[in-house]
PABAKE-995690 format. One record per residue (C-alpha): residue in three letters; z, y, x. Coordinates in steps of 0.001 Angstrom, whole numbers, padded with zeros to 6 digits, always signed. Layout:
N
alaZYX;...
# end
This chain:
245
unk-005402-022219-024507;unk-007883-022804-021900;unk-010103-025992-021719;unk-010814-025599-017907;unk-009167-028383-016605;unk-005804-027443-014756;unk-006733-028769-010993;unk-009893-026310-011600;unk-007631-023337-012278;unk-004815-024366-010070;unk-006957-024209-007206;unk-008685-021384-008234;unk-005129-019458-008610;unk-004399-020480-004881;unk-007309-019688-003636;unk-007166-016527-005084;unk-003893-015861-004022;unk-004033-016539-000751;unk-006980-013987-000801;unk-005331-011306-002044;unk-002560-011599+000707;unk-005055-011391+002793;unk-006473-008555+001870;unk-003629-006825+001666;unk-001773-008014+004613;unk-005309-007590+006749;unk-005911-004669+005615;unk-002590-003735+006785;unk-002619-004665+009832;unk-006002-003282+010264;unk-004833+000072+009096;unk-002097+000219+012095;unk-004735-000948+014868;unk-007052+002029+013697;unk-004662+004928+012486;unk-002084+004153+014784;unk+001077+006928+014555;unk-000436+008072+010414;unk+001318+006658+008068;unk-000451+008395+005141;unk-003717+007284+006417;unk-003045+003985+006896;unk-001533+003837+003099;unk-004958+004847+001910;unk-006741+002524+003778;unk-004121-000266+002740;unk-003931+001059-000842;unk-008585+001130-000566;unk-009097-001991+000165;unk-006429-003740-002093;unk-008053-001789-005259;unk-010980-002957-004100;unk-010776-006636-002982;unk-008477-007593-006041;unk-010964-006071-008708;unk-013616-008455-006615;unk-011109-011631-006889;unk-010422-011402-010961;unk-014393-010903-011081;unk-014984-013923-008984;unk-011931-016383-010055;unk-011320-015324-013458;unk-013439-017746-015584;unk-011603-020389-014284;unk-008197-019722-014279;unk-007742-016169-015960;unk-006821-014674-012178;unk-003081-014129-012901;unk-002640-014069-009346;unk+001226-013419-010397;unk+003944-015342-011352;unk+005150-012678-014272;unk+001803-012534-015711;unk+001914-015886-016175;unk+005422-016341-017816;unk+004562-013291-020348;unk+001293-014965-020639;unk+003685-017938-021765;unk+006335-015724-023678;unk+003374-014192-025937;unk+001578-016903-026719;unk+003703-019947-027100;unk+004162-020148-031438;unk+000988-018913-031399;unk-000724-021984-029392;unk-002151-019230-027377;unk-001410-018754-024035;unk-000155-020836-021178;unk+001936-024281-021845;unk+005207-024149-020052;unk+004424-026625-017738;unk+001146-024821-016633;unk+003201-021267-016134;unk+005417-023779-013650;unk+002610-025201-011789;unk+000426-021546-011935;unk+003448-020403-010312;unk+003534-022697-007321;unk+000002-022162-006738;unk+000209-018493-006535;unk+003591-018706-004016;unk+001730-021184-001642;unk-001778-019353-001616;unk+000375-016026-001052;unk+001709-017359+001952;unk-000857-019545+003095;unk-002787-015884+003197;unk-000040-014216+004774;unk-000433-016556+007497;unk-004678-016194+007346;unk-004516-012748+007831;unk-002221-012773+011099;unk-004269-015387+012735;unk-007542-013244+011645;unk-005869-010265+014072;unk-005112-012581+016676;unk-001366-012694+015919;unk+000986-014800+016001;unk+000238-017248+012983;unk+004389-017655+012008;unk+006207-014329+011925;unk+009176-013504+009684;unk+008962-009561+009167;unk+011987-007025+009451;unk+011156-004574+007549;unk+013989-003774+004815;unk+012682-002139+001458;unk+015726-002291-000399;unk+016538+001445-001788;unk+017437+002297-005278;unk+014454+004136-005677;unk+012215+001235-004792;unk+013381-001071-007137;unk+012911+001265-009519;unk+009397+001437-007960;unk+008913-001927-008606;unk+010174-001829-012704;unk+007756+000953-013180;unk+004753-000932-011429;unk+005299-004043-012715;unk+005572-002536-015993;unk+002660-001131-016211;unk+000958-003776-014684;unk+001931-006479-017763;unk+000849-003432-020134;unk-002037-002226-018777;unk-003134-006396-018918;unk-001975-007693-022174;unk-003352-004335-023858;unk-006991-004970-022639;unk-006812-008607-023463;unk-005797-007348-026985;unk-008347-004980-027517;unk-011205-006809-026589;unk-011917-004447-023421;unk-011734-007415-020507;unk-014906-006714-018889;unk-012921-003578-017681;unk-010033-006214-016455;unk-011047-005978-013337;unk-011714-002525-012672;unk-008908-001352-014588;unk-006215-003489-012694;unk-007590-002710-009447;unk-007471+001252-010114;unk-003719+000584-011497;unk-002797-001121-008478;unk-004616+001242-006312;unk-003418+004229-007985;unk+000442+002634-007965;unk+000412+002234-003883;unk+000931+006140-004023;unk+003130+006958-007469;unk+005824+004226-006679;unk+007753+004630-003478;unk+007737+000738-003717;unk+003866+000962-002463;unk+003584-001243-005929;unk+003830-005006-004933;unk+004405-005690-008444;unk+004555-009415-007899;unk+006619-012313-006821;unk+004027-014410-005364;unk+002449-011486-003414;unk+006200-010375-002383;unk+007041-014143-001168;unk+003624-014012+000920;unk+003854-010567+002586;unk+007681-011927+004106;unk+005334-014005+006695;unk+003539-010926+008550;unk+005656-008718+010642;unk+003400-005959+009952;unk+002880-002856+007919;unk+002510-004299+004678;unk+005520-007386+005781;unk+008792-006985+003592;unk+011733-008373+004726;unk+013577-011969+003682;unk+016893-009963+002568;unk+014275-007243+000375;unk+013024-010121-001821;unk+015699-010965-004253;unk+015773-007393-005419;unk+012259-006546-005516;unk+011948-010216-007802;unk+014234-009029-009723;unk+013169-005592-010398;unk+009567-007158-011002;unk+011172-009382-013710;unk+012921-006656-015377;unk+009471-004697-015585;unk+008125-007345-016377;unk+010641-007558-019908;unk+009981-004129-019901;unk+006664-004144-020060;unk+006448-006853-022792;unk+008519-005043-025321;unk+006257-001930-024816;unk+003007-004061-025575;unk+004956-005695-028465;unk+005429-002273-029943;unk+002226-001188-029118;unk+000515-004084-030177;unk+002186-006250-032764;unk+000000-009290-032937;unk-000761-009339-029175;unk-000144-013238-029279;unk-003284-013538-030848;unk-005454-012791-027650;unk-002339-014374-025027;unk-005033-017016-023692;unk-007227-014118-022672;unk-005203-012788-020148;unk-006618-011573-017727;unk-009709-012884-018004;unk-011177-015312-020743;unk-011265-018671-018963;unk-012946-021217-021292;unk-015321-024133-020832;unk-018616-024295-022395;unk-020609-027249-022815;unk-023266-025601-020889;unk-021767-025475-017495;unk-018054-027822-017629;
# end
């Protein structure tokens, strides 16, 4: 269990948050102003600077709060390591996950006024397919893997790296484009724009994203039998020292 006091890493989780909307959402909207008419291009520049900018956010906010960034990290972070003592309290996971909603908007919101758009939009753009739920199981999945399995191995200095690539590499093998996260999903709803998803798209992708989420915690169970022991580590240690609370 961390030691950082929670205000510390409650802030640091909307902060963070709200950047990482931003990021994607700006890049986004960037992508359409300079590719206009190329859809492929303007996924790779999305997909670029999202790798990019979120390995650079769990680098700079993840010694305080462990740069969940996600509402379903947080609950498995919870699931794992609550006989053990080891990960997040159930009332943190609650309050983690109100932080990451508002910054996600908050960023949304950031990133149209950056553009000179309207700062309040509602987008239109429906996602709902079969295949893009299933988009969303798979890259949520692998997200919650790929996350408890470094934390469990001892490997987090590759945390951010590693979960940037997956992301990265997920914009293009999902047809989902890999949002892979309530709070982020919640957020991109306020940016008519290429990276905005609909109101009426969100209860499924959540869901889906839940359901990967299960799925990806049974896999890492298997995997990993005694992953609990290393559930406060996710996804990056965040733990006082004397030296510089």
């Amino acid at each position: 269990m961390s030691t950082i006091p929670l205000g510390r890493r409650l802030l640091a989780e909307f902060v963070g948050t709200a950047l990482l909307v931003t990021i994607v959402v700006g890049s986004g909207i960037a992508a359409e102003q300079l590719s206009p008419g190329d859809i492929g291009l303007q996924l790779l520049e999305n997909s670029t600077a999202t790798a990019f900018g979120l390995a650079v956010l769990i680098l700079l906010f993840g010694p305080v709060s462990g740069a969940h960034f996600n509402p379903v990290v947080s609950a498995v972070d919870w699931v794992l390591g609550r006989r053990a003592g080891t990960g997040l309290p159930a009332a943190d996971v609650a309050a983690y996950t109100v932080a990451q909603i508002a910054g996600a908007v908050v960023g949304a919101v950031l990133a149209n006024v950056m553009f000179d758009l309207s700062a309040f939009q509602i987008s239109d753009k429906d996602r709902i397919t079969s295949g893009h739920l299933v988009g969303e199981i798979v890259a949520t999945a692998g997200l919650i893997a790929l996350i408890f399995a470094l934390a469990r191995t001892g490997r987090h200095a590759l945390s951010a790296a590693a979960v940037g690539a997956y992301i990265g590499a997920a914009y293009w093998f999902t047809s989902s484009t890999s949002f892979a996260n309530p709070a982020v999903t919640i957020g991109r709803v306020f940016s008519d724009t290429f990276a905005g998803i609909a109101p009426g798209s969100v209860p499924g992708f959540i869901v889906a994203q839940i359901v990967g989420a299960l799925i990806g915690l049974a896999l890492i169970v298997v995997l990993y039998p005694d992953v609990a022991k290393t559930a406060g580590n996710v996804v990056v240690p965040h733990h006082d020292h004397p030296a510089n609370s």
